[in-house]
C-alpha positions as CSV (number, residue, x, y, z in Angstrom):
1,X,9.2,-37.8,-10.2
2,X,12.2,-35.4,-11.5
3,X,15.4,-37.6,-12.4
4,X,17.2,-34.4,-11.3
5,X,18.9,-34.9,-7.5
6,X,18.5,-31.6,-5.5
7,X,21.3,-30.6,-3.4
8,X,23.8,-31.4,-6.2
9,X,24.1,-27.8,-7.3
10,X,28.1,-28.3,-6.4
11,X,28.5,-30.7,-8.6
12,X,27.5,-28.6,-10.9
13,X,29.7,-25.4,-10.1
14,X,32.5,-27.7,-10.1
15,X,31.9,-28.9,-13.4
16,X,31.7,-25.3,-14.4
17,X,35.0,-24.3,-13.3
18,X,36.6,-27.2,-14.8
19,X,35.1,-25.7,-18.0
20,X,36.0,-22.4,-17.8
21,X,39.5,-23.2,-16.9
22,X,39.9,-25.3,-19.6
23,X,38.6,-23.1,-22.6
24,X,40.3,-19.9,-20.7
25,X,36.5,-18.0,-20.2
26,X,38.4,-16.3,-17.4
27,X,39.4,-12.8,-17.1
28,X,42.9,-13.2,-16.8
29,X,44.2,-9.6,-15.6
30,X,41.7,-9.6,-12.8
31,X,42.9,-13.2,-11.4
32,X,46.3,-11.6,-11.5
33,X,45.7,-8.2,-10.1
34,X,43.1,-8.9,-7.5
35,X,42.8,-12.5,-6.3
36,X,46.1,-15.2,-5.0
37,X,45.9,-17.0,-7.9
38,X,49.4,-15.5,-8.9
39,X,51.1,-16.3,-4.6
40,X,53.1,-19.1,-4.4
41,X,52.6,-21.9,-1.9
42,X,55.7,-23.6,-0.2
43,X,54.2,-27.2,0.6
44,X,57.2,-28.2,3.4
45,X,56.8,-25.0,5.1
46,X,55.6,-24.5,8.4
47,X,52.3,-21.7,8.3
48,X,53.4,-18.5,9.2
49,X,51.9,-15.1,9.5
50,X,50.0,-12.4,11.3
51,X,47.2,-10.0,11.8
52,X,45.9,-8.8,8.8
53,X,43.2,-6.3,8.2
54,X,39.2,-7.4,7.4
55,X,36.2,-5.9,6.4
56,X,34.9,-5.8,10.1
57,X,37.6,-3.2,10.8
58,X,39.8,-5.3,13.3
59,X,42.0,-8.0,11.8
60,X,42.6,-11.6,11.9
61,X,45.1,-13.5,12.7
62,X,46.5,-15.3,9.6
63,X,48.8,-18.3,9.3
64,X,49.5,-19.6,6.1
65,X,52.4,-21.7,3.7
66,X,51.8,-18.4,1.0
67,X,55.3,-17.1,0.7
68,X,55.6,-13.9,2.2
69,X,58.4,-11.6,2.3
70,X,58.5,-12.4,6.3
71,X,60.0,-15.7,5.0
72,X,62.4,-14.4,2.9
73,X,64.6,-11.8,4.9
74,X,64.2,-10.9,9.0
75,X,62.7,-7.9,9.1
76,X,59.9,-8.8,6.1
77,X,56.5,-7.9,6.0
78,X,53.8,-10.7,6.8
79,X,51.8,-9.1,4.8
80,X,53.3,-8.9,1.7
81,X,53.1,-12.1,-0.8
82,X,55.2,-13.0,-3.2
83,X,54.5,-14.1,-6.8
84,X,56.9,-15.6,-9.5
85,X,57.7,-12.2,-11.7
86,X,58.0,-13.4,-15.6
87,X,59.1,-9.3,-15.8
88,X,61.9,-9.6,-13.8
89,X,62.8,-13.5,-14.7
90,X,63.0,-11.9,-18.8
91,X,65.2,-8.9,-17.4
92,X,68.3,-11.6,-16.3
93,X,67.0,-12.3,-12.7
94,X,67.5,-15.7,-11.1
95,X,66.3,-17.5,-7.7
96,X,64.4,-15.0,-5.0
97,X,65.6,-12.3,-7.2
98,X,62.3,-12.8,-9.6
99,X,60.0,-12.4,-6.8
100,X,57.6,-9.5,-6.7
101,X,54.8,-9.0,-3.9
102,X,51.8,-7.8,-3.3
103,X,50.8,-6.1,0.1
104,X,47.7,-7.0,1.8
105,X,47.4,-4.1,3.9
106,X,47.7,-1.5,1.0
107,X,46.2,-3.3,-1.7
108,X,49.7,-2.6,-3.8
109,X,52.2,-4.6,-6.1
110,X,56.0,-3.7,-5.4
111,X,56.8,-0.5,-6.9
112,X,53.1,0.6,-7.9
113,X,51.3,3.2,-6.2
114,X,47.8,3.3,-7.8
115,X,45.2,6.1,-6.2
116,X,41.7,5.4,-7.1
117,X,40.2,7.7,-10.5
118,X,37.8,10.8,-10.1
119,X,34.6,10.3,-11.0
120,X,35.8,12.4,-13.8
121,X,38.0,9.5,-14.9
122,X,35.6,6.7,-15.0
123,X,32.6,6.3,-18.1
124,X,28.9,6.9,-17.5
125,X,27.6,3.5,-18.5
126,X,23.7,5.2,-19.3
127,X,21.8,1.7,-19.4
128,X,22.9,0.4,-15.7
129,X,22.9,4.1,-14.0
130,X,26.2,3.7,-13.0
131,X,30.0,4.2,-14.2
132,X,33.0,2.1,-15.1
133,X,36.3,3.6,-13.9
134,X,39.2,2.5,-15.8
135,X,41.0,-0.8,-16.1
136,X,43.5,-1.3,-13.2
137,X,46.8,-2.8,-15.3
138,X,50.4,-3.6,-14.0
139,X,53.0,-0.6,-14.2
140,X,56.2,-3.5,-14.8
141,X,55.5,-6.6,-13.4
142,X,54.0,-10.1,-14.9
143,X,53.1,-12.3,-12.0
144,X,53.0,-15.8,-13.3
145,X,49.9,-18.3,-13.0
146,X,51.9,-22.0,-13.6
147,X,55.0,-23.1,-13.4
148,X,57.3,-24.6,-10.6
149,X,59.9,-22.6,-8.6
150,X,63.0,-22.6,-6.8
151,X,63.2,-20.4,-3.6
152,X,65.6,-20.0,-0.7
153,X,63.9,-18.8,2.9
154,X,65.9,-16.9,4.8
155,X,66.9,-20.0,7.2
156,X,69.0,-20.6,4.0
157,X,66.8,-24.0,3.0
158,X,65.2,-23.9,-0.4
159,X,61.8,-24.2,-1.8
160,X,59.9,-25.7,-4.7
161,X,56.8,-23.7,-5.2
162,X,53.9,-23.2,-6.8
163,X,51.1,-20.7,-7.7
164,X,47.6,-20.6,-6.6
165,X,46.3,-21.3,-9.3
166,X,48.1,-24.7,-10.4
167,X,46.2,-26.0,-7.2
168,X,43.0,-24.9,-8.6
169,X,43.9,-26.4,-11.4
170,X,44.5,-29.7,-10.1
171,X,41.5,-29.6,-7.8
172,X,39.1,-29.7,-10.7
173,X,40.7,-32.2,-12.9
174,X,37.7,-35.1,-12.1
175,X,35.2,-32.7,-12.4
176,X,34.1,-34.2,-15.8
177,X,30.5,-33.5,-17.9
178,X,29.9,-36.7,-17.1
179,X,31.1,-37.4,-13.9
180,X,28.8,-34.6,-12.5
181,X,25.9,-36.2,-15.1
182,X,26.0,-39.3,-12.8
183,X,25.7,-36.6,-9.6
184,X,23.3,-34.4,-10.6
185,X,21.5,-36.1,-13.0
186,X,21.5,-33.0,-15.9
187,X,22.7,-34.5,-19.4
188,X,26.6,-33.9,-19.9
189,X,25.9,-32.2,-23.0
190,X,23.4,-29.5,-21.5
191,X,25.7,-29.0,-19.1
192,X,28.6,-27.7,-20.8
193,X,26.3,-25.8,-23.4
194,X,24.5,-24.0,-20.2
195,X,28.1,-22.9,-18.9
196,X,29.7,-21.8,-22.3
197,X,26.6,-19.8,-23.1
198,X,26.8,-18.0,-19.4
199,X,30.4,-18.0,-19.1
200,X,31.3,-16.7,-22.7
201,X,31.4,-12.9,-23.6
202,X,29.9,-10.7,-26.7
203,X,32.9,-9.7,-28.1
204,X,33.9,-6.2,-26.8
205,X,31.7,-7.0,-23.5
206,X,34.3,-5.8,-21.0
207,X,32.2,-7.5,-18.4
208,X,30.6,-11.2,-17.5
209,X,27.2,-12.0,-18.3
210,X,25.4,-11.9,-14.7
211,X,26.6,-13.0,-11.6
212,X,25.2,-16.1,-9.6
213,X,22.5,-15.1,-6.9
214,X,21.7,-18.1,-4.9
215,X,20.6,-16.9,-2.0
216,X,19.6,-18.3,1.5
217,X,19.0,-22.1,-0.2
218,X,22.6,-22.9,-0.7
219,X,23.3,-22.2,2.7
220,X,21.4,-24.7,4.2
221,X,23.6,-28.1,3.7
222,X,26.1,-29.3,5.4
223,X,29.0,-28.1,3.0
224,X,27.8,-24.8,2.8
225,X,31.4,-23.4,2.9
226,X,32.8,-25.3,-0.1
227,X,29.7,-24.9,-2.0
228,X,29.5,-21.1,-1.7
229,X,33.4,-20.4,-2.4
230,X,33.2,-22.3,-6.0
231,X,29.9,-20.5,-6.7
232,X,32.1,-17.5,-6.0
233,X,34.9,-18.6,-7.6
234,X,32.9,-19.0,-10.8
235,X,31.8,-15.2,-10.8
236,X,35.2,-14.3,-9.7
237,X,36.6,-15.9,-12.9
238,X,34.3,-14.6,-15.3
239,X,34.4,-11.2,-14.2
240,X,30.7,-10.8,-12.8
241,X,32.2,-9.5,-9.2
242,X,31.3,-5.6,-8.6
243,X,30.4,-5.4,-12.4
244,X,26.8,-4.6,-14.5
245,X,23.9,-7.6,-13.1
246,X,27.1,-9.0,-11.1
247,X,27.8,-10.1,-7.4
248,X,28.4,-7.3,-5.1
249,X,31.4,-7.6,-3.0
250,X,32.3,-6.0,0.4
251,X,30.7,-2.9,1.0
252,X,31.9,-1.8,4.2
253,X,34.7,0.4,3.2
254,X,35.8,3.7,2.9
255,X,35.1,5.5,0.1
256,X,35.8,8.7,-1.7
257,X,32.5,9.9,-2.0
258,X,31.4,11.8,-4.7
259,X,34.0,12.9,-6.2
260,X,35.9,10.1,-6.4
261,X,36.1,6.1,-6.9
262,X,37.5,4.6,-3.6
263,X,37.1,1.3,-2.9
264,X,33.3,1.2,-2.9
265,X,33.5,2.2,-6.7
266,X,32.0,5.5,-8.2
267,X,28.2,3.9,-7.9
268,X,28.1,5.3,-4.3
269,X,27.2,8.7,-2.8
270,X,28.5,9.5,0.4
271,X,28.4,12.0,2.3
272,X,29.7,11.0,6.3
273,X,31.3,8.1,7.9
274,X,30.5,6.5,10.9
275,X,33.0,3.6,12.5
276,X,34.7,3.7,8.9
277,X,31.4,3.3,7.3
278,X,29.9,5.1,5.0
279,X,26.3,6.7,5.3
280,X,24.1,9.7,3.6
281,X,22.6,12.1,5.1
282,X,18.7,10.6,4.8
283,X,20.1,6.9,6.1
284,X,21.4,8.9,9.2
285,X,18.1,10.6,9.7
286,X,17.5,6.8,10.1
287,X,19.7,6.0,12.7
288,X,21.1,2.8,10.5
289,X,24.2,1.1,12.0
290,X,25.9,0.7,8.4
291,X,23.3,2.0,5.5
292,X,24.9,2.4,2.1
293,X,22.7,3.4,-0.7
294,X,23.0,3.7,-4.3
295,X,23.2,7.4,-5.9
């Protein structure tokens, strides 16, 4: 009989992240650009918020102790969240003064204004059939992953905060070799030598090494939820989201087509939209409600 318990797989994944958060495996610009690592969480605040736009189309309605600039000043957006700016913190600025956002519904730091790059623009990467557009970088600002903050809200109290990510941080700090040895049953020492070898780069690699596919299996246990987001959160770390062999995010979105890298990236040919999806012309021949194929 195996010594290995099944069903233990989170275990694992935590154990994982610990490790890559430790030794820094992460891709650092990506956590800041395009996750909430960088928002910062007022603990003693009451959830506040609104609709904000999905992937379905519609919205949802959203309620949450993220700072947002709704928080700040009447008349602020829900929607826009607020990060610690080292940028504007190294320029002189004090108190709600180094705060920079990021807004949800346009997918834009304060005072950027990126457009997505022409196909043109991006590099024909010959041995996946596909092409990399370029590196999305800040313009000015330097949204900061640690630290501790002091805010004021705009019913003139004030705020200790925190990013994201410190709570990450602290959520993994048991998550020991060992203590997931005694879980799962896999040596400690395997362990960490199975995640440094999937989690570390070739030098120059400007991708991870393969994302996780686990499929229909990990769904079927009770904490299917928490289980799934750190599998996720371990791809999302190592940059294997969207990239060569990695994860595939959302896919129903517009897109440029063709000519151009929307938010679908430049892998995709399209040549209609239907409900703000996009199709080609043979999957409409097919009648299918949301068909995206790969050019």
């Amino acid at each position: 009989m195996s010594k290995y318990c099944p069903g233990t797989d989170h275990a694992l994944a935590l154990a994982w992240e610990k490790i890559i958060l430790n030794e820094k495996l992460y891709d650092e610009l990506y956590i800041k650009r395009w996750t909430n690592a960088p928002m910062l969480v007022v603990e003693d605040m009451e959830p506040s918020g609104g609709y904000l736009i999905d992937n379905s189309g519609g919205g949802i309605n959203v309620k949450t102790k993220l700072l947002k600039e709704s928080d700040l000043a009447d008349g602020g957006s829900y929607a826009r969240f607020m990060a610690y700016d080292q940028a504007k913190a190294a320029a002189g600025k004090t108190g709600n003064d180094t705060l920079s956002y990021l807004d949800a519904d346009t997918t834009q730091w304060e005072g950027e204004n990126k457009v997505p790059p022409t196909l043109g623009q991006c590099e024909y990467l010959e041995e996946y059939g596909g092409y990399w557009p370029p590196t999305s970088t800040f313009d000015s600002i330097g949204p900061a992953l640690t630290g501790s903050f002091q805010v004021t809200l705009k019913d003139g109290s004030a705020h200790t905060v925190r990013p994201v990510w410190t709570y990450l941080l602290d959520s993994v700090k048991e998550c020991t070799c060992e203590w997931t040895a005694n879980i799962t049953g896999v040596n400690a020492e395997l362990i960490r030598e199975a995640c440094l070898t999937w989690a570390t780069r070739p030098e120059g690699q400007r991708w991870g090494n393969g994302g996780i596919h686990f499929q229909l299996a990990t769904d079927q246990v009770g904490d299917v939820v928490q289980r799934t987001r750190t599998l996720l959160h371990l791809c999302h770390l190592t940059g294997n989201v969207d990239t060569p062999a990695g994860n595939r995010g959302p896919t129903r979105a517009p897109s440029l087509g063709a000519e151009g890298a929307g938010p679908l990236g430049p892998y995709w040919e399209v040549t209609d939209m239907t409900n703000g999806c996009p199709i080609t012309t043979s999957e409409r021949r097919r009648n299918a409600p949301c068909p995206i194929t790969r050019s």
